[in-house]
C-alpha positions in Angstrom: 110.2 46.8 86.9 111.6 49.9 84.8 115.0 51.0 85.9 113.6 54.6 87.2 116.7 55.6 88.2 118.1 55.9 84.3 114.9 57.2 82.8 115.0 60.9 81.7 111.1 62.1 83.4 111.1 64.2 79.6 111.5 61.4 78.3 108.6 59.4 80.6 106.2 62.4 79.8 106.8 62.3 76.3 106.2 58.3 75.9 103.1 59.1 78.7 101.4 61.7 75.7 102.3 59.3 72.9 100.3 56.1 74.6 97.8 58.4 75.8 96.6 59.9 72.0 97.3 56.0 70.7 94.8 54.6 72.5 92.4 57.8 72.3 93.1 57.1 68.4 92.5 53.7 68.3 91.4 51.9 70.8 92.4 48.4 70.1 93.9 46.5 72.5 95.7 44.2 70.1 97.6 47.2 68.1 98.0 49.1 71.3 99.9 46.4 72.4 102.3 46.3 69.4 103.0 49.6 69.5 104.1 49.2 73.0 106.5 46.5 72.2 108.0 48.5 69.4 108.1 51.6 71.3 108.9 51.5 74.6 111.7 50.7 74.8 113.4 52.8 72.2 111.8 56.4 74.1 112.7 54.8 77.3 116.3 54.1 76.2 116.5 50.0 77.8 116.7 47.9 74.9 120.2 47.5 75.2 119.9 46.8 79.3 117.6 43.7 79.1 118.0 39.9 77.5 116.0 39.0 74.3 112.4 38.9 74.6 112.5 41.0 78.3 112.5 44.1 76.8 109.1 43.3 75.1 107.6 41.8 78.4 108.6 45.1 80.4 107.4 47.3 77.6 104.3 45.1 77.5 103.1 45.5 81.4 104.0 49.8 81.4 101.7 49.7 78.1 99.1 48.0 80.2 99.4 50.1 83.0 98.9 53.2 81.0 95.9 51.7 79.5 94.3 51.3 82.9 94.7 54.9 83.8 93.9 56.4 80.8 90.2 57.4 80.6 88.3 56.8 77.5 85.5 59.0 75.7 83.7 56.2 74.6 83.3 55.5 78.1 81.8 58.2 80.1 85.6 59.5 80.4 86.5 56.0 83.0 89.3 53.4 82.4 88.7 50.7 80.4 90.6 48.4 82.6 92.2 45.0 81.2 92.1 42.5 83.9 94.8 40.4 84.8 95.3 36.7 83.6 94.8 33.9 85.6 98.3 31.8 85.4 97.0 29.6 82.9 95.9 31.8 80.6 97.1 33.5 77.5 99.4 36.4 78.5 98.1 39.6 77.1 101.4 40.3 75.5 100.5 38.0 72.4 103.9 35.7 72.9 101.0 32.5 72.6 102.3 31.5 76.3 100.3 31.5 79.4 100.7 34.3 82.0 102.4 32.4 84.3 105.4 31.4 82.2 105.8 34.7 80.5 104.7 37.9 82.3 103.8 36.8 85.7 107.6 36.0 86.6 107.6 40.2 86.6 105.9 41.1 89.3 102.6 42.8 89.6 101.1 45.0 87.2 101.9 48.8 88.2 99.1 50.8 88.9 99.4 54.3 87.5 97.8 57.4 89.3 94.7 58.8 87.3 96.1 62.0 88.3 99.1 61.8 86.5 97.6 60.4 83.1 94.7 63.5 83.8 97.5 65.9 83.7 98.3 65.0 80.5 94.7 64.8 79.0 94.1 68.4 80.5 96.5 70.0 77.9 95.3 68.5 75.0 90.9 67.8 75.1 89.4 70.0 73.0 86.8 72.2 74.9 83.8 70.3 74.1 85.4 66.6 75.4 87.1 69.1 78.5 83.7 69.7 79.2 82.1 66.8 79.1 84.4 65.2 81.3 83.7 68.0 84.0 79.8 67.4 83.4 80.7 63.4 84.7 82.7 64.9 87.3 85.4 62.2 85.7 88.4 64.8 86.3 90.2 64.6 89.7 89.4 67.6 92.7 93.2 67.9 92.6 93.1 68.7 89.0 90.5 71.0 88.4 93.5 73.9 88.9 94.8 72.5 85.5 91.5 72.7 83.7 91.4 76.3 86.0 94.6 78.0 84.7 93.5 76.7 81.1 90.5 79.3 81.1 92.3 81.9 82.8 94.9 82.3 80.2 91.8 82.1 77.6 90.6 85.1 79.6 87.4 83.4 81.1 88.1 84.2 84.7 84.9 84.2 85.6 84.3 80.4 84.4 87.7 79.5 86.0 86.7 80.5 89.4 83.2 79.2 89.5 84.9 75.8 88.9 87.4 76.5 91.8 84.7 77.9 94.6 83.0 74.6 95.1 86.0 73.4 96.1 86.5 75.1 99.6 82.9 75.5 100.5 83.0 72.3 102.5 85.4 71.2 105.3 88.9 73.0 103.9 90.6 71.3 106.5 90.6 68.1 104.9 92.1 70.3 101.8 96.0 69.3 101.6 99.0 70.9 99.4 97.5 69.1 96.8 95.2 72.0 96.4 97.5 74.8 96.4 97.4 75.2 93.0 93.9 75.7 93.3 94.0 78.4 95.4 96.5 80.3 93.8 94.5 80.3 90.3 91.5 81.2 92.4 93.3 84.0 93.9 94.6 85.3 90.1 90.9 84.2 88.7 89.5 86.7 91.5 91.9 89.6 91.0 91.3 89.3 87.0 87.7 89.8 88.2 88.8 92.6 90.3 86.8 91.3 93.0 89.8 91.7 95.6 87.3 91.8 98.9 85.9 88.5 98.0 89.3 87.6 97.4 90.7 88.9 100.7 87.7 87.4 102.7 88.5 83.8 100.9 92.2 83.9 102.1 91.4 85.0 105.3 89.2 82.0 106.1 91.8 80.2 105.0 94.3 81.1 107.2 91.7 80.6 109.8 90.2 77.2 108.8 92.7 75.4 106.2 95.4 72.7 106.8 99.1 73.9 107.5 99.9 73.9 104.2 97.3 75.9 102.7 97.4 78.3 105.2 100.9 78.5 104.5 99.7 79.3 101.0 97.3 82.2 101.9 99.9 83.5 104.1 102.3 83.6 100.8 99.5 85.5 99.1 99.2 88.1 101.9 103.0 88.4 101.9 102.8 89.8 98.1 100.0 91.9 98.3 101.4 93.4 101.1 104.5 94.0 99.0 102.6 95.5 95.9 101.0 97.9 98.3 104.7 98.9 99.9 103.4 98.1 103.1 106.4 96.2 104.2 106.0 95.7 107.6 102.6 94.0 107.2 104.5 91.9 104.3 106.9 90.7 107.1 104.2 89.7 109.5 102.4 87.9 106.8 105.8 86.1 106.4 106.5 85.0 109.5 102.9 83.2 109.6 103.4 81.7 105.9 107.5 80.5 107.7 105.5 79.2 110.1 103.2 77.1 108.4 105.3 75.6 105.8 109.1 76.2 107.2 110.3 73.8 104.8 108.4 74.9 101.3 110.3 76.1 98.9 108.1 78.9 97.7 108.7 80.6 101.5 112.5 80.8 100.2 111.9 82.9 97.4 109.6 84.6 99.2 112.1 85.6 101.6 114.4 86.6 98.8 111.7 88.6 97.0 110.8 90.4 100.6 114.4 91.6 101.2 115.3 92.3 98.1 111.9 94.7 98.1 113.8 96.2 101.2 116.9 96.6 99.8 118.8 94.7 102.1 120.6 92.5 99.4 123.9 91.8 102.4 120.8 89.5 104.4 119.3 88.1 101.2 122.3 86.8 100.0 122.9 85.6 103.8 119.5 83.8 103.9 120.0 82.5 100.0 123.0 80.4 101.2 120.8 79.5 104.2 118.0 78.4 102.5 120.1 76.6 99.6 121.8 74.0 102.5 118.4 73.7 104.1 116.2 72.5 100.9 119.4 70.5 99.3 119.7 68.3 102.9 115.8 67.6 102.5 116.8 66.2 99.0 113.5 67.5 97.2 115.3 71.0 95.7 114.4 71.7 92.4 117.1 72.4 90.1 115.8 75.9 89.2 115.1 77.2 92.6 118.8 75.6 93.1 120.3 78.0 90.7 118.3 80.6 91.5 119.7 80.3 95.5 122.8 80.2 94.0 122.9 83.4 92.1 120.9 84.8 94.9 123.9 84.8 96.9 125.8 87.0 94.9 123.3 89.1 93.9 119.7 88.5 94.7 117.9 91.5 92.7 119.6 89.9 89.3 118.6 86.5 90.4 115.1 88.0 90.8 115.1 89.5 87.8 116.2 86.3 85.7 113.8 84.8 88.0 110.9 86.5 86.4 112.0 87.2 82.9 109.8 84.3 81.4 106.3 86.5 82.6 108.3 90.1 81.7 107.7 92.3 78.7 110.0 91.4 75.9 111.0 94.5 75.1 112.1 95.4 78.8 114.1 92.7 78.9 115.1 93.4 75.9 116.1 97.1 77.1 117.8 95.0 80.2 120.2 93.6 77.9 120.9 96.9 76.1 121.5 98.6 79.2 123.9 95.7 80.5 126.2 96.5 77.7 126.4 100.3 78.6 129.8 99.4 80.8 131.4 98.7 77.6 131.3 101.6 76.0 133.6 104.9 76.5 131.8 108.0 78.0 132.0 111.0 75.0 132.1 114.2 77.4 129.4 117.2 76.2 130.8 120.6 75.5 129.3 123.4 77.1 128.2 126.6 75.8 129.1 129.5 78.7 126.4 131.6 79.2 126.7 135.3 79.9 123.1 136.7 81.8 123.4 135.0 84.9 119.9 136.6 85.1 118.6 135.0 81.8 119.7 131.8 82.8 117.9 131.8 86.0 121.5 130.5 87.1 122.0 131.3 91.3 118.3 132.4 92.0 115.8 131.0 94.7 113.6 128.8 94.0 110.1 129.6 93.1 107.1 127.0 94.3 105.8 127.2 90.6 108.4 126.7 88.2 106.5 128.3 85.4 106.5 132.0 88.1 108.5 134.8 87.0 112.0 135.1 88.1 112.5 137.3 91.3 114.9 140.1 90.8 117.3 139.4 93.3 120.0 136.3 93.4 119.1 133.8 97.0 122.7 134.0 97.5 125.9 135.3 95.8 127.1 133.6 92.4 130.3 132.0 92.2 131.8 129.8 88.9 130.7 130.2 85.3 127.0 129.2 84.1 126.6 127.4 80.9 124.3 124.9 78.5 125.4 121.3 77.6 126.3 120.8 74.2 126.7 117.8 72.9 129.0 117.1 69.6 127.6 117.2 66.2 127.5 113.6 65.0 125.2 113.4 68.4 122.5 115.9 67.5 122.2 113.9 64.9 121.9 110.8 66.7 119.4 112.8 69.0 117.5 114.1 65.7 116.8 110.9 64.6 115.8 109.0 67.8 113.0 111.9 68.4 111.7 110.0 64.8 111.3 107.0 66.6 110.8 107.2 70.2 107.1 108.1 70.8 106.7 109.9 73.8 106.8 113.2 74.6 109.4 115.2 77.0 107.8 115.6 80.6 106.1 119.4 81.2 108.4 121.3 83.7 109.9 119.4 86.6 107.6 116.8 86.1 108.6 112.6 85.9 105.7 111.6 83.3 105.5 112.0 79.8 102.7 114.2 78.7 101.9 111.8 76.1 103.7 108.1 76.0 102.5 107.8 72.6 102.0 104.2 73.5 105.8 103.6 73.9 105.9 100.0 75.4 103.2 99.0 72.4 105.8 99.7 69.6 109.7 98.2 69.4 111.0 100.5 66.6 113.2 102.5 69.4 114.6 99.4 70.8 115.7 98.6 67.3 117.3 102.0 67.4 119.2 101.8 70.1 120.7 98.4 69.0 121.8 100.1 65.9 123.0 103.0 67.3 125.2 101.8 70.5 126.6 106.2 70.6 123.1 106.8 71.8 123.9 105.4 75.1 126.1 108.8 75.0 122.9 111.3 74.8 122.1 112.4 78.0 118.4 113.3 76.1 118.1 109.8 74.9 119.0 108.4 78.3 116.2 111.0 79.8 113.7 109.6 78.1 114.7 105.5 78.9 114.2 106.9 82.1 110.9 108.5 81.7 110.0 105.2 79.6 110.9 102.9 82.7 109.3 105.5 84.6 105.7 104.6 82.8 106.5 100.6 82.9 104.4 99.4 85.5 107.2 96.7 86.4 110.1 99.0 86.3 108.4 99.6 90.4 109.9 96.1 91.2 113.0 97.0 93.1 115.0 94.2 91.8 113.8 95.5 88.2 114.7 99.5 89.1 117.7 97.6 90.5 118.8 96.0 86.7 117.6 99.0 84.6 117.6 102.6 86.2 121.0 101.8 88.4 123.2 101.8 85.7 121.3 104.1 83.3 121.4 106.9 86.4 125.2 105.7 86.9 126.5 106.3 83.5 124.0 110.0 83.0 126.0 110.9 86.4 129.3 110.0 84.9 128.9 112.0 81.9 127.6 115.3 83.6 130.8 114.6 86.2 133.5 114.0 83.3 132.0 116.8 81.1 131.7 119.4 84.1 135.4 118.8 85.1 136.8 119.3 81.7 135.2 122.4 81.2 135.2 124.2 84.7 131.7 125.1 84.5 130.0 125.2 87.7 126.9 125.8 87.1 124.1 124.2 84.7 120.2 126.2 85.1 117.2 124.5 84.5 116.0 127.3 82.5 118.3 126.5 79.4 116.4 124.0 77.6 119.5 122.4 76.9 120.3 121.1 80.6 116.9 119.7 81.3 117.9 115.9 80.7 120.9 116.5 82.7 118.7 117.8 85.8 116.0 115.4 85.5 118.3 112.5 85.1 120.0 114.4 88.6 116.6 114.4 90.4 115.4 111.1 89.5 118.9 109.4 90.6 118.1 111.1 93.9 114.8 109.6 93.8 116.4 105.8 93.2 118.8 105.9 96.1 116.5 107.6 97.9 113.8 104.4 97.4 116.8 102.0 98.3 117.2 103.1 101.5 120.2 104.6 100.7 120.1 107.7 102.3 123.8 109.0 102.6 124.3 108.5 98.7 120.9 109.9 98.1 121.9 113.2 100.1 125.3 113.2 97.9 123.1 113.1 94.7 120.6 116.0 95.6 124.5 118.2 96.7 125.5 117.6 93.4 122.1 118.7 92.2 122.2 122.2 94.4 125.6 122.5 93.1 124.9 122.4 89.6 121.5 124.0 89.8 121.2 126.3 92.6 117.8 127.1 91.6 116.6 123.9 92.9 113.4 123.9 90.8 112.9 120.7 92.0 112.8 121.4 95.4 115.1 118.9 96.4 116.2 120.9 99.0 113.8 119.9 101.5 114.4 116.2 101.4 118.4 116.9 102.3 117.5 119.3 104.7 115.6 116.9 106.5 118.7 114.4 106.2 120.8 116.8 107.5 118.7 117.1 110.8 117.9 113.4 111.3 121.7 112.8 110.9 122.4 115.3 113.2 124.1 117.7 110.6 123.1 120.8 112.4 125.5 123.0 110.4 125.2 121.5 107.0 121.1 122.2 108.0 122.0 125.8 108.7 124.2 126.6 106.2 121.6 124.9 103.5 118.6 127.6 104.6 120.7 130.5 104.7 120.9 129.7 100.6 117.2 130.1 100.8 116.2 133.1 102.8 112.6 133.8 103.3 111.3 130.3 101.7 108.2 128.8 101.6 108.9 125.1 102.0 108.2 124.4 105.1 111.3 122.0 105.4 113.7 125.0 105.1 111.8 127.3 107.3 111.3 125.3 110.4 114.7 123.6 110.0 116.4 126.9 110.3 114.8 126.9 113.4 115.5 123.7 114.8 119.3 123.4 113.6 119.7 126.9 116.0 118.0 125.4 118.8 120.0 122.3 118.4 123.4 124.5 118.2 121.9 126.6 121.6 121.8 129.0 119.8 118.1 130.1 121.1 117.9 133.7 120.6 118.7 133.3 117.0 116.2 130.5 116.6 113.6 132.3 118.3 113.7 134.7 115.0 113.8 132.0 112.8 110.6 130.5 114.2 108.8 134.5 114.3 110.2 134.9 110.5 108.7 131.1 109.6 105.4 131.6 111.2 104.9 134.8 109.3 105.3 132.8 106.1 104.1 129.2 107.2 101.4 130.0 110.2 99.6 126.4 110.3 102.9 124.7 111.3 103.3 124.9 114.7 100.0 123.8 115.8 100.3 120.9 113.3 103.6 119.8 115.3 102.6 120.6 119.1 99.3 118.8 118.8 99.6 114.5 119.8 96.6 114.0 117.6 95.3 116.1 114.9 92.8 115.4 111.8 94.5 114.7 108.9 93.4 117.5 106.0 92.0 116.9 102.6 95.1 116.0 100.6 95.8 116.2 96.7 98.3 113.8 95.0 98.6 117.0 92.4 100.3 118.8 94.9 99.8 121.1 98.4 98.8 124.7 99.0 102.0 126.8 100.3 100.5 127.9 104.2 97.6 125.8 103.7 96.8 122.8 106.0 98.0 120.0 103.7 101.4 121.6 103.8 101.6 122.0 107.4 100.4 117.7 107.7 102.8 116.7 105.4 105.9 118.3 107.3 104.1 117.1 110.8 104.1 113.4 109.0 108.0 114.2 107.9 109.6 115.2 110.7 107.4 115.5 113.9 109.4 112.6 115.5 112.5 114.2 115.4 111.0 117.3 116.7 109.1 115.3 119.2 112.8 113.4 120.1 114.7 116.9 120.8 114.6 118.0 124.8 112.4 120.7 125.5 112.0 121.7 121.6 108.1 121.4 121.6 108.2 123.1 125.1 110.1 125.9 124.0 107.9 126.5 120.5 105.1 126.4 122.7 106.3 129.2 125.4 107.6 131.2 122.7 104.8 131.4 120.8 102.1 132.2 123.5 104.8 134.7 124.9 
């Protein structure tokens, strides 16, 4: 027959939907058949391959064989199926010879699959005719996904899954990969309805009851919920059953992608990119996408996620992608800084207070050293910075906050995003930078690792280099929250922390929240805690020592019991023994939260915790009771020392 091996399939589909609407506009056999001849074998490109009068033969029988499979309106949405000649009669090609001297010589007539005609008709009914055909239950079980997804992106999820249920209330066993698609537009039909327990219940008796490869499936699904939750050791158990099931579908590969890249371990996703890439191109069914996507996986799998999903992402973040790409390009313009005399009116050198907003204690945590000052950037970008506070709708976050206290419905408007392409210099505004962060911040998928990968590493990496290259040319060594000025300097500081810190990167995270103490000793973040805890789980004793003697007499409990437990740690017992009498005078509800193996877990507010209340003294035990737990006689010792 047709030389399949030539055809383009866009080219197939395209002649498929132009057969299909001529006989659902027609309907005559006679000028069907014409049309075939004349158009056939222009679309599919042959008329050149084949001897005088074949072309029209060949044309003929694929014409025919579309007419078979294509159902009909005017008859209860079935076939109207031509039969085929007896030898001695007249072909149905219209030449005026019998079969058997014209057509016949070809072969058979090829059966098309209703299914693949159906796909095509799905697309293009109108509701009413969609309908109808459902009512004669003339559309295919395998389809009804098609007709599914249809309502769902009409927003009718309800409709959508109460075609889809009937579908594994019988034996789901019997249920092949042919009904995947099904379940997954269940599964999105279910969560639009926000009815996530029936949705769970369905995928577990899946797993339980389904064939291999909709278990496989189900398993899939798991795998990402698991992910949006963070729970990424449940996410890798739910893989292993989905690799199980269907070690050789192609969906487990960027799966496996997706889960390490939500890990942050990009050096074994590009290893298992190459993997899967030779594996699915020996099998000979690899897609050409998921090819290229394997491919650029392998050298850097959160940007091959990212161009991955950029079909289904917001415009305008992708659109901010691209602006933030082209950041590299442009030279850093250093700020100037303003010195500033009142180390006391700064706040420059003193302890930190729980509550930012508190008054200022009178006395310095620790001696000053360097000169204090305010960033000041140059003139022509104040007025860059003037200008973009026209157009950017949010609001500054309150305090040491991360949110915006209004986002003015930021992501709803693109008038800053046309800004910033006018005005390349702004990437050069540490405030303008601040609040792309606090925008990507407020983007729910800006929490895609592979996204915060794209977006926030390089707008963190080029804020860093211009507090670095406009510190070292002026000599200042200090920068206090409490001038307005260095409050998107700070911020951009803490939340650059926070990103590494995410990654799993924790030596680089530690070097970030240094360079924050260093250039705010303050610490009105209270990063402190999180690098003191790095210190003592990296065994830095006298880092961990030397960072709470800059904060005598605080009320983290991080600080307070670390003192203690970096003495113990350096046998230095005596000493540690008045650490842990000066920390329970502040923080009393910490010991018995880290001797006890079991203890309730406290009412707990997302807002915050109450300094020497209960929720304080849980949170620390859930931080850092293992390592206490993992030092030689530590627990022993607290114990004796403090029933002595």
């Amino acid at each position: 027959m047709m030389q399949s091996e030539t055809t383009d399939p866009q080219r197939m589909e395209r002649l498929l939907r132009e057969a299909v609407r001529q006989i659902a506009g027609d309907g005559d056999l006679g000028r069907y058949i014409a049309w075939s001849q004349a158009t056939i074998p222009a679309e599919l490109g042959v008329e050149s391959e084949l001897l005088d009068g074949e072309a029209e033969r060949l044309a003929t029988m694929l014409g025919v064989a579309i007419w078979n499979a294509t159902p009909r309106a005017d008859n209860d949405w079935r076939p109207l199926t031509l039969s085929t000649p007896q030898s001695d009669e007249p072909c149905f090609c219209g030449s005026g010879l019998s079969y058997g001297d014209c057509c016949e010589p070809l072969g058979p007539l090829p059966e098309l699959p209703p299914e693949l005609i159906w796909g095509l008709l799905i697309e293009d009914l109108p509701e009413e005719a969609m309908q109808e055909a459902l009512r004669r239950q003339a559309v295919p079980d395998t389809l009804l996904a098609k007709v599914a997804e249809r309502w769902l992106e009409h927003d009718r999820p309800g409709r959508a899954a109460s075609l889809l249920e009937p579908l594994f209330r019988g034996e789901i066993g019997d249920l092949d990969g042919r009904f995947e698609p099904a379940l997954d537009i269940l599964c999105d039909a279910l969560d639009a309805l926000d009815h996530w327990k029936k949705k769970q219940a369905f995928l577990l008796r899946i797993t339980d009851e389904g064939s291999r490869e909709l278990k496989a499936a189900a398993w899939q699904r798991f795998t990402m919920m698991f992910m949006d939750e963070g729970e990424l050791d449940y996410a890798d158990e739910a893989f292993e059953q989905a690799l199980r099931h269907g070690p050789d579908n192609p969906s487990t590969a960027v799966l496996e992608i997706t889960l390490l890249a939500a890990r942050h371990d990009d050096v074994r996703a590009r290893s298992r990119a190459q993997f899967w890439r030779h594996r699915l191109r020996r099998t000979g069914t690899v897609d050409a996408g998921l090819l290229e996507f394997l491919e650029q996986a392998m050298v850097d799998p959160q940007e091959a996620l990212v161009s991955s999903h950029a079909a289904a992402m917001d415009p305008l973040l992708l659109e901010l992608c691209h602006w933030i790409r082209s950041l590299s390009a442009l030279p850093l313009a250093p700020y100037q800084i303003e010195p500033l005399d009142d180390p006391l009116a700064s706040g420059a050198g003193l302890q930190l207070s729980l509550f930012p907003d508190e008054p200022f204690p009178s006395e310095c945590a620790y001696p000053l050293s360097g000169a204090i000052g305010a960033l000041l950037p140059s003139t022509d970008l104040r007025a860059i910075e003037r200008e973009w506070h026209r157009v950017f709708p949010a609001s500054k976050p309150y305090s040491t906050q991360l949110s915006a206290l209004d986002d003015g419905a930021l992501w709803d408007s693109d008038d800053w995003m046309r800004f910033l392409s006018a005005q390349p210099s702004a990437a050069n505004s540490l405030d303008v930078l601040d609040d792309l962060a606090t925008a990507l911040y407020e983007h729910p998928e800006s929490s895609l690792p592979w996204v915060a990968h794209t977006l926030l590493g390089p707008l963190y990496q080029r804020a860093l280099a211009i507090i670095d290259t406009s510190v070292a040319a002026t000599g200042i060594a200090s920068l206090p929250w409490s001038a307005e000025r260095n409050r998107p300097a700070l911020r951009l500081l803490f939340r650059a922390y926070l990103h590494e810190a995410e990654a799993g990167r924790e030596e680089a995270a530690a070097a970030v929240v240094e360079r924050l103490l260093a250039l705010n000793p303050q610490d009105n973040h209270g990063a402190r805690a999180e690098l003191m805890n790095h210190y003592l789980r990296a065994r830095s004793d006298r880092q961990a020592l030397e960072l709470a003697r800059r904060f005598p007499n605080d009320l983290l409990a991080d600080l307070a019991y670390g003192e203690v437990l970096a003495l113990y740690r350096l046998g230095q017992q005596e000493r540690a023994a008045r650490a842990l009498s000066s920390a329970v005078d502040r923080l009393p509800r910490i010991p018995r939260f880290l001797l006890r193996k079991r203890i309730k877990r406290p009412a707990l507010d997302d807002a915050g915790f109450t300094p020497g209340g209960e929720d304080q003294a849980w949170l620390y035990r859930e931080a850092m009771r293992d390592v206490w737990e993992a030092e030689p006689g530590l627990l022993s010792w607290m114990k004796k020392r403090l029933t002595a």
